[in-house]
PDB file of N, H, CA, C and O in Angstrom:
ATOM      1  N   UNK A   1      -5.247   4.525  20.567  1.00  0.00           N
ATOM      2  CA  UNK A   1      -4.635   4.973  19.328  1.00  0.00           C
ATOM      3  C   UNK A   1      -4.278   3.746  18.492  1.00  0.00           C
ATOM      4  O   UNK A   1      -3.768   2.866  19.186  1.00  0.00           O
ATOM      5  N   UNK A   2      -4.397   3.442  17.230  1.00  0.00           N
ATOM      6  H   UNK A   2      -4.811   4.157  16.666  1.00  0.00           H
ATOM      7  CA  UNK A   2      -4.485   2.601  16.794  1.00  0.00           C
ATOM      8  C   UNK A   2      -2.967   2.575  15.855  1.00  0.00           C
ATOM      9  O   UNK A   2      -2.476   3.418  15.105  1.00  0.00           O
ATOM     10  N   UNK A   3      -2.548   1.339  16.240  1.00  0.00           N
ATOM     11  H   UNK A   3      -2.947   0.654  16.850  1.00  0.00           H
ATOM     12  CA  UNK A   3      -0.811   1.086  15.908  1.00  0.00           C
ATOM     13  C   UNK A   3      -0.783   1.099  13.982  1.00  0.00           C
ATOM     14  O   UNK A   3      -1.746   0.679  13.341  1.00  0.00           O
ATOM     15  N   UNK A   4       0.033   1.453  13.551  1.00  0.00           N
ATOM     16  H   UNK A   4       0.816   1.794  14.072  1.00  0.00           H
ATOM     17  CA  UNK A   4       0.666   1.558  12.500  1.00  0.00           C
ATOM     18  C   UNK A   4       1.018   0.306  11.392  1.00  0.00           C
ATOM     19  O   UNK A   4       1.791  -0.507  11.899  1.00  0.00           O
ATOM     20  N   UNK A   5       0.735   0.066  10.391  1.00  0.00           N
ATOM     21  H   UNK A   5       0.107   0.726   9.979  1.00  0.00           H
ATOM     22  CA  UNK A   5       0.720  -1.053   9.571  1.00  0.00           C
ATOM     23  C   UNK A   5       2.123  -1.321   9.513  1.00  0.00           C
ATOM     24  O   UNK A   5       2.640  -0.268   9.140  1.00  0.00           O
ATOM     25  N   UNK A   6       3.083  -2.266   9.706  1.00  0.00           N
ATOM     26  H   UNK A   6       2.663  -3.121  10.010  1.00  0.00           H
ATOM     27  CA  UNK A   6       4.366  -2.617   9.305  1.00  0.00           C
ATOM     28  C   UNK A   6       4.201  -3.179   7.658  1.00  0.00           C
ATOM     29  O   UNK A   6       3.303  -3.887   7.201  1.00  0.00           O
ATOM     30  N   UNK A   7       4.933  -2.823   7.229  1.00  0.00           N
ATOM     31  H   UNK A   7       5.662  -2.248   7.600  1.00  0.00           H
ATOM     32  CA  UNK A   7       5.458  -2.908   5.397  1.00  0.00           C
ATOM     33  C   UNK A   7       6.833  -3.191   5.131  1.00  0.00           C
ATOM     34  O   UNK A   7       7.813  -2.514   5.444  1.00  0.00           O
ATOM     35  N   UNK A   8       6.781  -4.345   4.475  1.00  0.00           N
ATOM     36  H   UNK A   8       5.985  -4.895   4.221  1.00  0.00           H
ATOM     37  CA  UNK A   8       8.220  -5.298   4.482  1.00  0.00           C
ATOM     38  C   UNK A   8       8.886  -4.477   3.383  1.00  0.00           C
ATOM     39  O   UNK A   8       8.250  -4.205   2.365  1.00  0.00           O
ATOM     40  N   UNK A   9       9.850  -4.166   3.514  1.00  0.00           N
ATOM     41  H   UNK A   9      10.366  -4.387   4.341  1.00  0.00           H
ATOM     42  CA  UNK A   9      10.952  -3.484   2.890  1.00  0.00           C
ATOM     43  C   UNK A   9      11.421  -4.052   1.089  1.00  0.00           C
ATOM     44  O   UNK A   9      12.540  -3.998   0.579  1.00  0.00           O
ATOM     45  N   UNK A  10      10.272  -4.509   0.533  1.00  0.00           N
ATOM     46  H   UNK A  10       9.362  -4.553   0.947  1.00  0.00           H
ATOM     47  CA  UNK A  10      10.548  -5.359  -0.364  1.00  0.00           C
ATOM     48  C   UNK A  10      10.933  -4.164  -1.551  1.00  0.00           C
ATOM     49  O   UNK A  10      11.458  -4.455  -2.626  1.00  0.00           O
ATOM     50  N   UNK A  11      10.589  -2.846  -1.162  1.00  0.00           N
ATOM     51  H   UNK A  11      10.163  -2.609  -0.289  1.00  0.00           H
ATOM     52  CA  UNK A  11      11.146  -1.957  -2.251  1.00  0.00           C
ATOM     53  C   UNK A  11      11.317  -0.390  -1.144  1.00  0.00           C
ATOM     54  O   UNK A  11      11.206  -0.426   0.082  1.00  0.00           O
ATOM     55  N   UNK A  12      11.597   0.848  -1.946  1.00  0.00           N
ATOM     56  H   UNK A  12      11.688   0.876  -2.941  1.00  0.00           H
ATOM     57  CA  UNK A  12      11.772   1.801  -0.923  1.00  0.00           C
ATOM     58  C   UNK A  12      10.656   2.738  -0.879  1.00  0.00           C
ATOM     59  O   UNK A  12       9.634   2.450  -1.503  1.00  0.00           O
ATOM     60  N   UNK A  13      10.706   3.488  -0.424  1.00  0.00           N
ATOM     61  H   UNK A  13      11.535   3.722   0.083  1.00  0.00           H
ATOM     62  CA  UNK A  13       9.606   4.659  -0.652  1.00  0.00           C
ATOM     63  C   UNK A  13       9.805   5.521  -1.699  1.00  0.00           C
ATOM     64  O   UNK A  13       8.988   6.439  -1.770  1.00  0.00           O
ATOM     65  N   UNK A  14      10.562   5.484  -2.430  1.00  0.00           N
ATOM     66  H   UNK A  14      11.226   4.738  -2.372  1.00  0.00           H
ATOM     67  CA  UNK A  14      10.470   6.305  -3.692  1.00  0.00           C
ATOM     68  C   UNK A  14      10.246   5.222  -4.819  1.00  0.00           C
ATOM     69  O   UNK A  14       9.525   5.608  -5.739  1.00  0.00           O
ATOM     70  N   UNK A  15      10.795   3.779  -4.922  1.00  0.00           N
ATOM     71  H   UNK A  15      11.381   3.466  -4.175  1.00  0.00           H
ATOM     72  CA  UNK A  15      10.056   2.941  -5.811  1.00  0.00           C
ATOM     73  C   UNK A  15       8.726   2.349  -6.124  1.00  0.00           C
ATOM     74  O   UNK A  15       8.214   1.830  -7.116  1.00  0.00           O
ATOM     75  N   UNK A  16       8.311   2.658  -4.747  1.00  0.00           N
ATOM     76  H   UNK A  16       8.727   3.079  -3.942  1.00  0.00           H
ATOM     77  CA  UNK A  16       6.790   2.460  -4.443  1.00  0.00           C
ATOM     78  C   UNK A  16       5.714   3.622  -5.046  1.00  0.00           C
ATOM     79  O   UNK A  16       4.526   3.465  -5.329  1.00  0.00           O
ATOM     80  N   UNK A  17       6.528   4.815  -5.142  1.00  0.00           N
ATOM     81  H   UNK A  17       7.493   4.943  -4.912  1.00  0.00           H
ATOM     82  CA  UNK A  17       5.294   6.256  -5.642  1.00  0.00           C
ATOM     83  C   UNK A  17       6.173   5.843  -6.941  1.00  0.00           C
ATOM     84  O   UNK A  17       5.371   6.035  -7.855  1.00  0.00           O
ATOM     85  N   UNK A  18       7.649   5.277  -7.659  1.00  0.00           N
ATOM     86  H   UNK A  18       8.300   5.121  -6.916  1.00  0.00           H
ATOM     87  CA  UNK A  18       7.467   5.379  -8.755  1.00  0.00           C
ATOM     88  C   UNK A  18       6.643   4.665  -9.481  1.00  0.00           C
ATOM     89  O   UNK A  18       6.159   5.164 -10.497  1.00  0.00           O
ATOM     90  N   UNK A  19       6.321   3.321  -9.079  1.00  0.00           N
ATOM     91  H   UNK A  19       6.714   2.916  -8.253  1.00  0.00           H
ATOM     92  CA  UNK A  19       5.122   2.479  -9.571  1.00  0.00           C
ATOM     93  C   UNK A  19       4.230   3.008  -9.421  1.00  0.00           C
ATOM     94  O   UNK A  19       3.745   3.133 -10.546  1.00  0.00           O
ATOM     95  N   UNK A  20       3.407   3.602  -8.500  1.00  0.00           N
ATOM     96  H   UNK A  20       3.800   3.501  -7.587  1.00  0.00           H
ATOM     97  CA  UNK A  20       2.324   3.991  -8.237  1.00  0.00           C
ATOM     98  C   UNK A  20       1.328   5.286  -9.616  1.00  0.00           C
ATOM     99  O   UNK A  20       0.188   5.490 -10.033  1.00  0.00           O
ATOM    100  N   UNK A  21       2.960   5.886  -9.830  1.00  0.00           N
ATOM    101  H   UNK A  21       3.886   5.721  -9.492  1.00  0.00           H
ATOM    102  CA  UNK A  21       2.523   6.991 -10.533  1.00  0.00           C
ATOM    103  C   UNK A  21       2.460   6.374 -11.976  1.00  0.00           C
ATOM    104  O   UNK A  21       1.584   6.673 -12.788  1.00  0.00           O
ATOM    105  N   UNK A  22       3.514   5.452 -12.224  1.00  0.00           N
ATOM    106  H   UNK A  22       4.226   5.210 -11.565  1.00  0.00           H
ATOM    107  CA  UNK A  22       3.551   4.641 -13.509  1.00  0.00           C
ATOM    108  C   UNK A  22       3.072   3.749 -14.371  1.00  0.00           C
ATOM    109  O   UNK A  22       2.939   3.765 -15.595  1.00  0.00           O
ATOM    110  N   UNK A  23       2.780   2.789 -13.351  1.00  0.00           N
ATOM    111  H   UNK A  23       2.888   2.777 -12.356  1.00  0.00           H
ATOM    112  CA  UNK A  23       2.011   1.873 -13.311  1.00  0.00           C
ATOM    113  C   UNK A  23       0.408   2.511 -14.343  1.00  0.00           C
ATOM    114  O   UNK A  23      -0.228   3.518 -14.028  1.00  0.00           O
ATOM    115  N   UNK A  24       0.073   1.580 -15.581  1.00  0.00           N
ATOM    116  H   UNK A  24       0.589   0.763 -15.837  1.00  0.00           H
ATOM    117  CA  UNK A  24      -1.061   2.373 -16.043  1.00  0.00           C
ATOM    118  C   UNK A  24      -2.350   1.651 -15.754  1.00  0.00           C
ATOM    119  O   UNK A  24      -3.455   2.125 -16.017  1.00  0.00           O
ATOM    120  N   UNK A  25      -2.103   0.234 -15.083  1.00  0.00           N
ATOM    121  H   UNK A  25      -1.205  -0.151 -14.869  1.00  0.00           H
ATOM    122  CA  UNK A  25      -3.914  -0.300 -14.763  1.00  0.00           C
ATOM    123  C   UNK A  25      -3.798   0.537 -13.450  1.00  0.00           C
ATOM    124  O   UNK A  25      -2.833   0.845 -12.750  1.00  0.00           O
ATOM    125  N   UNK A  26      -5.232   0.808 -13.367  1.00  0.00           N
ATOM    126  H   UNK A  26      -6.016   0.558 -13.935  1.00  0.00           H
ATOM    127  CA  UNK A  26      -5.450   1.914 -12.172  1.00  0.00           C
ATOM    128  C   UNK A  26      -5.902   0.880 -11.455  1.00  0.00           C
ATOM    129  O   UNK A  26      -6.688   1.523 -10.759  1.00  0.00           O
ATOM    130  N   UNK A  27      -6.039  -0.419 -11.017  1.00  0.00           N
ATOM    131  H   UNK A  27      -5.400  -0.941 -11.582  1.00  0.00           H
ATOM    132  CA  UNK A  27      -6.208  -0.896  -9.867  1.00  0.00           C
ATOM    133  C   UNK A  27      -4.970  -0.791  -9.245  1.00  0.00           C
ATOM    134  O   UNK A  27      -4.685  -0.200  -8.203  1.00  0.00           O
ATOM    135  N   UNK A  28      -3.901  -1.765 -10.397  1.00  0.00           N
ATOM    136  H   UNK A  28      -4.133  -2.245 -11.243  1.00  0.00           H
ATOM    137  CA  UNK A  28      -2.605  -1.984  -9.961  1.00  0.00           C
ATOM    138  C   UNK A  28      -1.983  -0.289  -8.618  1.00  0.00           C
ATOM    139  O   UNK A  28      -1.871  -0.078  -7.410  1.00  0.00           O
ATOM    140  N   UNK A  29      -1.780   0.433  -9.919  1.00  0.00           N
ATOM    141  H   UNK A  29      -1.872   0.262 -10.900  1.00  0.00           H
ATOM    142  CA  UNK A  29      -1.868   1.688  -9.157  1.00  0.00           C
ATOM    143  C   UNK A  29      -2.737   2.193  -8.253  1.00  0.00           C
ATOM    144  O   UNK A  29      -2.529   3.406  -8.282  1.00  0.00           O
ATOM    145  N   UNK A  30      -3.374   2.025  -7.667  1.00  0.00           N
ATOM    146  H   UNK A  30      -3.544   1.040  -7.643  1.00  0.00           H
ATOM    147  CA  UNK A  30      -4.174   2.246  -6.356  1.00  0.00           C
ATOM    148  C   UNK A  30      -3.585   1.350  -5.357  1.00  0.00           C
ATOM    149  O   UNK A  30      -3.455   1.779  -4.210  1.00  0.00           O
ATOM    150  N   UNK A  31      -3.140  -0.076  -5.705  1.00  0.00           N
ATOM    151  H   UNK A  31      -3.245  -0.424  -6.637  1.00  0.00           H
ATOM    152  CA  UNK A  31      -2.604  -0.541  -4.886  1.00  0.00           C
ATOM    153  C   UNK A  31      -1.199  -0.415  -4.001  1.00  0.00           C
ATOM    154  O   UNK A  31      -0.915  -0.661  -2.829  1.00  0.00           O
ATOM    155  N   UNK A  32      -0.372   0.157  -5.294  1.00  0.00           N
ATOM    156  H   UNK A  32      -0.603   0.357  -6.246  1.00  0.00           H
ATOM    157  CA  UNK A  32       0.769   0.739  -4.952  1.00  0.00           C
ATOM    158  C   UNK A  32       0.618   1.642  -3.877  1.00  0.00           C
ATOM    159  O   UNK A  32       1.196   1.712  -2.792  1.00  0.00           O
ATOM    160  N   UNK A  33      -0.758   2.689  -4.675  1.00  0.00           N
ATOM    161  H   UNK A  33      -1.227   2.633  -5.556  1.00  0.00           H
ATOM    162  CA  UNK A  33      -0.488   3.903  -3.588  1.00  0.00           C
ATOM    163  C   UNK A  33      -0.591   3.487  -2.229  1.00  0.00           C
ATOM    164  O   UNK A  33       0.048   3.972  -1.296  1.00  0.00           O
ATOM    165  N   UNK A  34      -1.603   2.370  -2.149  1.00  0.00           N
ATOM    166  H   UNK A  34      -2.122   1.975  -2.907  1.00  0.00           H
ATOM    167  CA  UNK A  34      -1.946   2.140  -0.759  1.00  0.00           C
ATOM    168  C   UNK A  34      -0.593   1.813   0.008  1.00  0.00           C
ATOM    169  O   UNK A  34      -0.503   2.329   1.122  1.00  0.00           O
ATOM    170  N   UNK A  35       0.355   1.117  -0.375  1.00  0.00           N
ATOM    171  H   UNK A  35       0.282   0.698  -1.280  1.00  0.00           H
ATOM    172  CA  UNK A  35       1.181   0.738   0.284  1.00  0.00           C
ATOM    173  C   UNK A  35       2.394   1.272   0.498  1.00  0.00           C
ATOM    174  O   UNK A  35       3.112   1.024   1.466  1.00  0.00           O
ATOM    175  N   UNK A  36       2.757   2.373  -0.841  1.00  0.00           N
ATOM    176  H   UNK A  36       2.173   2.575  -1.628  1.00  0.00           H
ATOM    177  CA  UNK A  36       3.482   3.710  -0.447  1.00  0.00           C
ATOM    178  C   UNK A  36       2.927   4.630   0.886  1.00  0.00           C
ATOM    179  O   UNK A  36       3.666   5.073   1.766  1.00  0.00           O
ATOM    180  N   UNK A  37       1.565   4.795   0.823  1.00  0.00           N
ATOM    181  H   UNK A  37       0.965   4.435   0.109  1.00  0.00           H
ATOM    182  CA  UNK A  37       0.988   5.261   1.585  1.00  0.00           C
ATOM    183  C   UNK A  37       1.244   4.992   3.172  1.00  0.00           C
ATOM    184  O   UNK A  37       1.307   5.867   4.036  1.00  0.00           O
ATOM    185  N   UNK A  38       1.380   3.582   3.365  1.00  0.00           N
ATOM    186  H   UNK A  38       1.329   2.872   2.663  1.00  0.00           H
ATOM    187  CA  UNK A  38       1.415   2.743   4.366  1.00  0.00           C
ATOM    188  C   UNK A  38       3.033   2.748   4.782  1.00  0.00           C
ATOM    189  O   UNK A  38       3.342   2.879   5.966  1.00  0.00           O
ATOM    190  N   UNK A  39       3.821   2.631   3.975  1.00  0.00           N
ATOM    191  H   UNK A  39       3.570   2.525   3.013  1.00  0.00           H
ATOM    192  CA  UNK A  39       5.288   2.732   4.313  1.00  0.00           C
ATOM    193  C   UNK A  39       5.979   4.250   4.554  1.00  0.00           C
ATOM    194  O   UNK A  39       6.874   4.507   5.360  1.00  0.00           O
ATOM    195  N   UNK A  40       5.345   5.135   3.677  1.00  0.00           N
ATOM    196  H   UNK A  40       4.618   4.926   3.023  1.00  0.00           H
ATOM    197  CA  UNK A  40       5.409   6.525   4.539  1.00  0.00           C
ATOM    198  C   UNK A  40       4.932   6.911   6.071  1.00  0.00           C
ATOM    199  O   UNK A  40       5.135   8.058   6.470  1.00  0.00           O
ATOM    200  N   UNK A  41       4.145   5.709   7.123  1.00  0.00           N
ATOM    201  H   UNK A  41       3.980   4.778   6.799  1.00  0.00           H
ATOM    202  CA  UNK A  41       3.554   6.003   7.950  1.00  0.00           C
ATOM    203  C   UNK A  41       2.315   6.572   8.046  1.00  0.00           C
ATOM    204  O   UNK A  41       2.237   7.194   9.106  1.00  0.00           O
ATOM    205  N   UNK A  42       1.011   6.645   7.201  1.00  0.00           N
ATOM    206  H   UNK A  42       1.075   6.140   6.340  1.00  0.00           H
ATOM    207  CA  UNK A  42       0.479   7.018   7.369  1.00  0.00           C
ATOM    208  C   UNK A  42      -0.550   6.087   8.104  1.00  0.00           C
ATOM    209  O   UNK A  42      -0.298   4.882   8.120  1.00  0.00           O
ATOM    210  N   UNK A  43      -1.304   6.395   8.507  1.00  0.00           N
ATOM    211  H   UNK A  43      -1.508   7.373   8.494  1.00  0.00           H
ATOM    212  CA  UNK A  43      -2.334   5.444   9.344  1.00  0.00           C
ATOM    213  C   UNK A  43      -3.616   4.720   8.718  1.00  0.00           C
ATOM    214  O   UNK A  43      -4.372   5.351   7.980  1.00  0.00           O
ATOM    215  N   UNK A  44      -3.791   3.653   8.971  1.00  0.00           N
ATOM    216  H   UNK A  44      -3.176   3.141   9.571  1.00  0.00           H
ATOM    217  CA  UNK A  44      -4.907   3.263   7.964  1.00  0.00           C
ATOM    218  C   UNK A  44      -6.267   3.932   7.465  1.00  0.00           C
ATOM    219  O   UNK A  44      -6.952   3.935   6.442  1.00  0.00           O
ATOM    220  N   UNK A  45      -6.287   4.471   8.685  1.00  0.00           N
ATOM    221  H   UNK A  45      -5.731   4.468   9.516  1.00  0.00           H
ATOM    222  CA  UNK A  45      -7.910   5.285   8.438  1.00  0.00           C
ATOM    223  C   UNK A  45      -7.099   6.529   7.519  1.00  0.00           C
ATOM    224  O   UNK A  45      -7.807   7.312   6.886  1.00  0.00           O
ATOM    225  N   UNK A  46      -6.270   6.608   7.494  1.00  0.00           N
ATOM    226  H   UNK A  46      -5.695   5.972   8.008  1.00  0.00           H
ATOM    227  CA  UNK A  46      -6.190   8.333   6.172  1.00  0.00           C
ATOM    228  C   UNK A  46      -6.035   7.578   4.846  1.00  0.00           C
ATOM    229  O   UNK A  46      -6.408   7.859   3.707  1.00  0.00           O
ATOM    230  N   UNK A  47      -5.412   6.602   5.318  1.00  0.00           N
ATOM    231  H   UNK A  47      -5.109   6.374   6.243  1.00  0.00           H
ATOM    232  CA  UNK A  47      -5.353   5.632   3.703  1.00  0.00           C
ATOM    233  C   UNK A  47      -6.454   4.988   2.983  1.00  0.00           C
ATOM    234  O   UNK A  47      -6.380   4.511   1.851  1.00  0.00           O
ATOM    235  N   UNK A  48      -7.929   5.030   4.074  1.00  0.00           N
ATOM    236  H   UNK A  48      -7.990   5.417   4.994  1.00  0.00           H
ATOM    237  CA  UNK A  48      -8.968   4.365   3.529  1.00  0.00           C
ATOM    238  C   UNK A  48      -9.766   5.682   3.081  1.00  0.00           C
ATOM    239  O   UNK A  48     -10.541   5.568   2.131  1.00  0.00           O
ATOM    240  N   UNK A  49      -9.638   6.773   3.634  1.00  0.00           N
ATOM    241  H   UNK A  49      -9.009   6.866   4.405  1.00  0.00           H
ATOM    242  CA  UNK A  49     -10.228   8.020   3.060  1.00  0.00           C
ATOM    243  C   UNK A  49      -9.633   8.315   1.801  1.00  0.00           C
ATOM    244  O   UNK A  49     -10.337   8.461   0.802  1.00  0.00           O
ATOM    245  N   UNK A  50      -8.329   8.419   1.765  1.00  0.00           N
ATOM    246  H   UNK A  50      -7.757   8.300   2.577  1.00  0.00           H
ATOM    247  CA  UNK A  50      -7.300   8.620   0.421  1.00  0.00           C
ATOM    248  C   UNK A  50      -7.832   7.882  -0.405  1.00  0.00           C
ATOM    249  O   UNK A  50      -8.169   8.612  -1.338  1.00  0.00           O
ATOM    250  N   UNK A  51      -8.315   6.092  -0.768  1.00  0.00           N
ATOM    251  H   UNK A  51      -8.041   5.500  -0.010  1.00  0.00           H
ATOM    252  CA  UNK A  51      -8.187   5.407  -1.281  1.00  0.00           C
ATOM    253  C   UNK A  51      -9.311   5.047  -1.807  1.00  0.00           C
ATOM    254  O   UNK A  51      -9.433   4.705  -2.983  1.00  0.00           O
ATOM    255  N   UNK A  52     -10.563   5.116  -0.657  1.00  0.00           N
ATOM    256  H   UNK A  52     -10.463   5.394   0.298  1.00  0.00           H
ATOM    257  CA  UNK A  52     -11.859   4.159  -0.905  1.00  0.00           C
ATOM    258  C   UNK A  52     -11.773   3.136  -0.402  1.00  0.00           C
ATOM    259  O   UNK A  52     -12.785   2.627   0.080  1.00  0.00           O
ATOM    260  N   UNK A  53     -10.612   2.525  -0.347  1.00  0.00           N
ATOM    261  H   UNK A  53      -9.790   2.939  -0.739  1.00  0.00           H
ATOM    262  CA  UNK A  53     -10.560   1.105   0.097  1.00  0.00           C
ATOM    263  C   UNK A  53     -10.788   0.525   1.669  1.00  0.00           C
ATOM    264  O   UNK A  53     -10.053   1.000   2.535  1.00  0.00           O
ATOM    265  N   UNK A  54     -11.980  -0.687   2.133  1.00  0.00           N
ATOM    266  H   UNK A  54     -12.577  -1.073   1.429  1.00  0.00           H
ATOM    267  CA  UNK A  54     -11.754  -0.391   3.179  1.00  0.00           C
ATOM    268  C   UNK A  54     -10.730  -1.401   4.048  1.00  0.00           C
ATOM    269  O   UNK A  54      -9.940  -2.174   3.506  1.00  0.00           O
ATOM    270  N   UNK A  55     -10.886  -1.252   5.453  1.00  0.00           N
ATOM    271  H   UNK A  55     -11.527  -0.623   5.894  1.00  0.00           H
ATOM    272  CA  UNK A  55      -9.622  -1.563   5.806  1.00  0.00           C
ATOM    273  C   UNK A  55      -9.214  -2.738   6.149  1.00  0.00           C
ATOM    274  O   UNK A  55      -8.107  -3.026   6.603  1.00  0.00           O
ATOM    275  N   UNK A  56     -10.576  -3.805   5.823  1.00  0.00           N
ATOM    276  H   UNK A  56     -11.475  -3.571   5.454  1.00  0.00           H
ATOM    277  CA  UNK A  56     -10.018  -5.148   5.608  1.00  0.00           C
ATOM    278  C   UNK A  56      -9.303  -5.665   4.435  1.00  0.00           C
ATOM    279  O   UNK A  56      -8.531  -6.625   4.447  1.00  0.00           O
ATOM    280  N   UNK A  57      -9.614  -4.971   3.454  1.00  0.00           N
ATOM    281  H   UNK A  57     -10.241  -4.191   3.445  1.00  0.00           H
ATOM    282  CA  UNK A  57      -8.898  -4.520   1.943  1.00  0.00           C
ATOM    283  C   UNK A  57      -7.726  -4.150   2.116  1.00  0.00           C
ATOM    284  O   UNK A  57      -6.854  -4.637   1.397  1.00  0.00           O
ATOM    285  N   UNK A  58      -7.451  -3.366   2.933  1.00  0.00           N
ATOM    286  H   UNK A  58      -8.160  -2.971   3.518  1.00  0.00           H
ATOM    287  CA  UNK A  58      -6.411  -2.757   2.641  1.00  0.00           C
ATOM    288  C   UNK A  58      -4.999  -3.498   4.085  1.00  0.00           C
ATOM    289  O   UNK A  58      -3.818  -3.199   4.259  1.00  0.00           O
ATOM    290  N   UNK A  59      -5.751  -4.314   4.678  1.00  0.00           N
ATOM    291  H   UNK A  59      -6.710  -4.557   4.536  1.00  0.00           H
ATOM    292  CA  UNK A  59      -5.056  -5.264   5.647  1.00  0.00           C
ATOM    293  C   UNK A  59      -5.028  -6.732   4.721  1.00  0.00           C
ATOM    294  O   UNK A  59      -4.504  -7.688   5.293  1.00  0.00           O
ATOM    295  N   UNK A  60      -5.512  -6.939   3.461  1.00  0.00           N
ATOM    296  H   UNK A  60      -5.938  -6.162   2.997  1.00  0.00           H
ATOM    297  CA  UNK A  60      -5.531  -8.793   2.901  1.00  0.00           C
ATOM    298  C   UNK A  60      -4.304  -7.823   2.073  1.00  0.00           C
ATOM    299  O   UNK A  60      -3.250  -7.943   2.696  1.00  0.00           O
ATOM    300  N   UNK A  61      -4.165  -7.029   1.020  1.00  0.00           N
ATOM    301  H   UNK A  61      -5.022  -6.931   0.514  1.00  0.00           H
ATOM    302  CA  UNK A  61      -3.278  -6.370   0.435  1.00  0.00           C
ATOM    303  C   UNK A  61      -1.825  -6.319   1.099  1.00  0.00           C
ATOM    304  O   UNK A  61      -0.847  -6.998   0.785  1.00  0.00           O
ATOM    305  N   UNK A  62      -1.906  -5.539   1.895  1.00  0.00           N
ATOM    306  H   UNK A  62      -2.700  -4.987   2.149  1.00  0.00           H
ATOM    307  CA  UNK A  62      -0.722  -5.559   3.057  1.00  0.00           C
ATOM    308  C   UNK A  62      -0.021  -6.482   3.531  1.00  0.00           C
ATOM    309  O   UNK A  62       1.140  -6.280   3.886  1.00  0.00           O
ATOM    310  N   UNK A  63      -0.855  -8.143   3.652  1.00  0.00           N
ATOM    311  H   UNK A  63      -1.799  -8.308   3.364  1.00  0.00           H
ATOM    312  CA  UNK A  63      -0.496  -9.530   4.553  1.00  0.00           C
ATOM    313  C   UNK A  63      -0.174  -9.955   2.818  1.00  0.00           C
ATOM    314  O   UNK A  63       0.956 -10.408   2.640  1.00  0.00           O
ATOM    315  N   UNK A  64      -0.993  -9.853   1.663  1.00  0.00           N
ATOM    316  H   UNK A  64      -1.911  -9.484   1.807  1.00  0.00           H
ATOM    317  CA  UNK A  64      -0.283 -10.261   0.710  1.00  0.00           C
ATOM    318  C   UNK A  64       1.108  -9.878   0.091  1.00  0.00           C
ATOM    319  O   UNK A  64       2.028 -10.645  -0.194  1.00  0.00           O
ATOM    320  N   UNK A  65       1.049  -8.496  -0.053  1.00  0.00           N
ATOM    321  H   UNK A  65       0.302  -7.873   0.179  1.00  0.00           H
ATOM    322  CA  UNK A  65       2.764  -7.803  -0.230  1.00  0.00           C
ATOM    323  C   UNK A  65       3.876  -7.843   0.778  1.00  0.00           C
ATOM    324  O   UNK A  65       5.063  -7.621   0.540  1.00  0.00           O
ATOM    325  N   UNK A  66       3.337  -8.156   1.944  1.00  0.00           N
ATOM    326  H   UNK A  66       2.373  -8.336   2.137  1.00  0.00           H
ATOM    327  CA  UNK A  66       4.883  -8.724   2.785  1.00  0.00           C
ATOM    328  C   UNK A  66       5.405 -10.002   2.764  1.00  0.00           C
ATOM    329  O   UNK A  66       6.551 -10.402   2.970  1.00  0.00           O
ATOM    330  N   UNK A  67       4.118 -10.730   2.408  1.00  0.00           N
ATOM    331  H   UNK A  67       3.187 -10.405   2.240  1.00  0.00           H
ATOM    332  CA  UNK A  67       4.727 -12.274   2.138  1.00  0.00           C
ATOM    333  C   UNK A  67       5.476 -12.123   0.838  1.00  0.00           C
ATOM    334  O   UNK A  67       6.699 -12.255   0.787  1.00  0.00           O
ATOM    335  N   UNK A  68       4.734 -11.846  -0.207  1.00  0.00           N
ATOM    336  H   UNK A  68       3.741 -11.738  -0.165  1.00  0.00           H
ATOM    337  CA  UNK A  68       4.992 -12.011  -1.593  1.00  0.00           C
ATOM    338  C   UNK A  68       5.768 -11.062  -2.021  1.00  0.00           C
ATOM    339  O   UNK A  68       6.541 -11.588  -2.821  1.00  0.00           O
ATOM    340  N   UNK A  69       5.990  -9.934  -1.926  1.00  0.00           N
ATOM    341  H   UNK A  69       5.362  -9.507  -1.276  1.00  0.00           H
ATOM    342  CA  UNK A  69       6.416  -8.661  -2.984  1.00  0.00           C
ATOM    343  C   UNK A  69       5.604  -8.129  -4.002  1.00  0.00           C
ATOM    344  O   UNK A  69       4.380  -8.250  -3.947  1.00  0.00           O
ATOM    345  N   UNK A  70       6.081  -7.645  -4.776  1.00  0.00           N
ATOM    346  H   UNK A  70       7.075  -7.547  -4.821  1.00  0.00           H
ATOM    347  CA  UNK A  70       5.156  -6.818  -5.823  1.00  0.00           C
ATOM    348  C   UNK A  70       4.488  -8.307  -6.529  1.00  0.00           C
ATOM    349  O   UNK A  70       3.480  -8.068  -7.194  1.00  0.00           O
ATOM    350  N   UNK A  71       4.682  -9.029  -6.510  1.00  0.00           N
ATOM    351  H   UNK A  71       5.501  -9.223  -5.969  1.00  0.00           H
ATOM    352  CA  UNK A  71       4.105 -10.055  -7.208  1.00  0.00           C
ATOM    353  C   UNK A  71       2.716 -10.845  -6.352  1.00  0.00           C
ATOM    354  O   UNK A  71       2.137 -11.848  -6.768  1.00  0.00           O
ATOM    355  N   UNK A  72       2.265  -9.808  -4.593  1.00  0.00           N
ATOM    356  H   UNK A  72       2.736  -8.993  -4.255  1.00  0.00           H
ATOM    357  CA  UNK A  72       1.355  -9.710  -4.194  1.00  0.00           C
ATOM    358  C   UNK A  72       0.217  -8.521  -4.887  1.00  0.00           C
ATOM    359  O   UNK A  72      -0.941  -8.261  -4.559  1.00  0.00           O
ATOM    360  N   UNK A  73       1.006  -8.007  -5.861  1.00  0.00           N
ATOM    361  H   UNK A  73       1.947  -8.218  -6.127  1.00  0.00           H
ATOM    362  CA  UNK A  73       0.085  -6.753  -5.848  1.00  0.00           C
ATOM    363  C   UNK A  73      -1.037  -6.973  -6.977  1.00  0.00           C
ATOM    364  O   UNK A  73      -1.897  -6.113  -7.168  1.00  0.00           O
TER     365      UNK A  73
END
């Protein structure tokens, strides 16, 4: 079974879908979702179906927003 992405607490789960939904470049926003996505628990493989993105994408994203914050995104 494949373990769960950890996501640094740099915002909450409701600031994360509020960017996501707000946010108007649709990369930006895809990225959000991914990582709302990821901090709700969801597992990578539903997040790469959800997204398109695959999951080395969506693991350089992830290692960038825990170091950095939204200023990884």
């Amino acid at each position: 079974m494949p373990k769960r992405i950890s996501i640094a607490k740099h915002l909450d789960i409701a600031e994360l879908e509020q960017l996501y939904r707000e946010t108007k470049d649709r990369v930006e926003s895809r990225q959000y979702q991914i990582i709302w996505l990821l901090a709700q628990g969801k597992k990578t493989e539903e997040v790469e179906e959800v997204t398109g993105y695959s999951r080395t994408w969506i693991y350089a994203l992830v290692k960038r927003y825990n170091q950095l914050g939204i200023s990884g995104i």
